[in-house]
C-alpha positions, 0 to 999 in steps of 0.5 A: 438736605438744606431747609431755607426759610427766605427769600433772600437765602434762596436766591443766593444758594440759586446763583450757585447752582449749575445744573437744570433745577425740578421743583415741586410745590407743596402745602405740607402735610405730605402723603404718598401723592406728593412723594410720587411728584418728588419721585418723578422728579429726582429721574429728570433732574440733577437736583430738586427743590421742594417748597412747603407753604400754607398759601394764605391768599388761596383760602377763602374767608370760610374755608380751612387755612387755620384748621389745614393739616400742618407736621412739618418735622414728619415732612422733613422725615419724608422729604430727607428719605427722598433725598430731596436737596433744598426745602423752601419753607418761607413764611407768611410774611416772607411771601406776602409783605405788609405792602404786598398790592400785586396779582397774577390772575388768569380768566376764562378757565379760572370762572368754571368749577373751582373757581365758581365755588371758591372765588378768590381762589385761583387769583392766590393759586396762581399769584403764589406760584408766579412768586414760587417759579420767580424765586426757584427758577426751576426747569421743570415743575411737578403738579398732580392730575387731581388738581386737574383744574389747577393744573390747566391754570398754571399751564395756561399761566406759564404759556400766557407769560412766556416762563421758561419752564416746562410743566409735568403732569403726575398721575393721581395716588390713590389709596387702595379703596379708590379715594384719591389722596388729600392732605384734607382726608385726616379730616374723615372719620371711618364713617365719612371715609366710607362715604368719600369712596363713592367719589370715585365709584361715580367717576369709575361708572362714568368711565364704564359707560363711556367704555359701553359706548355711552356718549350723552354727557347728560345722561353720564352726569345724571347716572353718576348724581343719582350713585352719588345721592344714594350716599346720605353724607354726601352732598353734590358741588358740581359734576362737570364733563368738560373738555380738557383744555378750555373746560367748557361743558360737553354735550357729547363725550370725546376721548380726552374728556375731563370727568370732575367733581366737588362733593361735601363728605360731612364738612369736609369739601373733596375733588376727584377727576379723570380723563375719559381714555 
């Protein structure tokens, strides 16, 4: 396994590879939902590229970016067991230059959920992305459904601008209670861990009534705000019943509707999602 620290290196070893590159984004602190991304990819590609960058500009101004979980030895560990080829690791500065002035911004979709809450965040997902794919030049991308929102973003990013790479779409890791895997669960302790579980526990019920042939989006929603609110260290950021390409706000449930939330365990801030099928 090659570990690269710049760009100038990477882009040098890219013009010698041959073959159809995958490529999976990261932020570090790996757990089992990144290595099934890395999975997925060593079976559709002869040699794949993994990057583990902190990404300053997606961190508002009080959010987590000095306080993000970081190992980066146990993610090389992880990542060398997966037979991984390349791990680019650049640096803040590397990636962002003192005379850095442009952004890639995607509209409309970026304004809803996530991007309500948390402004600038999608302008620093997507800019660094852009960067990441313009440096790898990957044939395929890997990205995980509980980043649902992103997922669309980027999506829409890379069809938007004509990049000549496919998107692929992971299914989320779970633990074995339910709660999808974040590299921002070390922040839980026993109590809040507890708590976070009602997460999914609202999700599954949305399914569950779906499934009883409930189709109000109204009246899902609010089943699963007074599940959540019994839970006294959660405290609700949005629950949103969307259609799955445009994310705007359903009345009435079809199949292939995105169930997603943004829920407050103690501090630390969790989403989960899933497709109503």
């Amino acid at each position: 396994m090659k570990i690269v620290d710049n760009i100038s290196e990477m882009r040098l070893l890219r013009q010698q590879i041959t073959v159809p590159v995958g490529f999976v984004p990261t932020m570090g602190y790996l757990h089992e939902g990144h290595i099934s991304l890395v999975k997925h990819a060593k079976t559709e590609n002869s040699l794949l590229v993994v990057s583990i960058f902190v990404n300053p500009t997606q961190f508002g101004p009080t959010e987590d970016f000095k306080q993000y979980p970081r190992d980066t030895q146990r993610d090389f560990s992880l990542l060398d067991r997966e037979n991984v080829d390349i791990v680019f690791m650049p640096s803040d500065e590397e990636m962002y230059p003192g005379d850095f002035t442009t952004w890639v911004e995607v509209n409309q979709i970026t304004d809803r959920l996530e991007g309500a809450s948390r402004p600038t965040h999608f302008k620093g997902v997507t800019t660094v992305v852009a960067k990441l794919f313009n440096i790898i030049q990957p044939a395929r991308a890997y990205f995980g459904q509980k980043d649902a929102q992103q997922l669309l973003v980027i999506k829409k990013m890379v069809a938007d601008l004509n990049m000549n790479l496919e998107i692929i779409t992971v299914p989320t890791m779970r633990e074995p209670d339910g709660l999808a895997m974040s590299s921002r669960n070390i922040y839980l302790n026993p109590k809040e861990h507890q708590a976070a579980l009602v997460l999914y526990q609202s999700l599954s019920l949305a399914h569950k009534l779906w499934r009883q042939g409930e189709r109000n989006a109204e009246i899902i929603r609010q089943e699963m705000e007074y599940l959540i609110k019994k839970q006294p260290l959660a405290e609700i950021n949005y629950i949103s019943i969307a259609d799955n390409n445009s994310l705007e706000e359903l009345d009435t449930v079809i199949p292939q509707t995105l169930v997603s939330l943004a829920v407050k365990i103690g501090r630390t801030r969790l989403i989960d999602n899933i497709l109503l099928k």
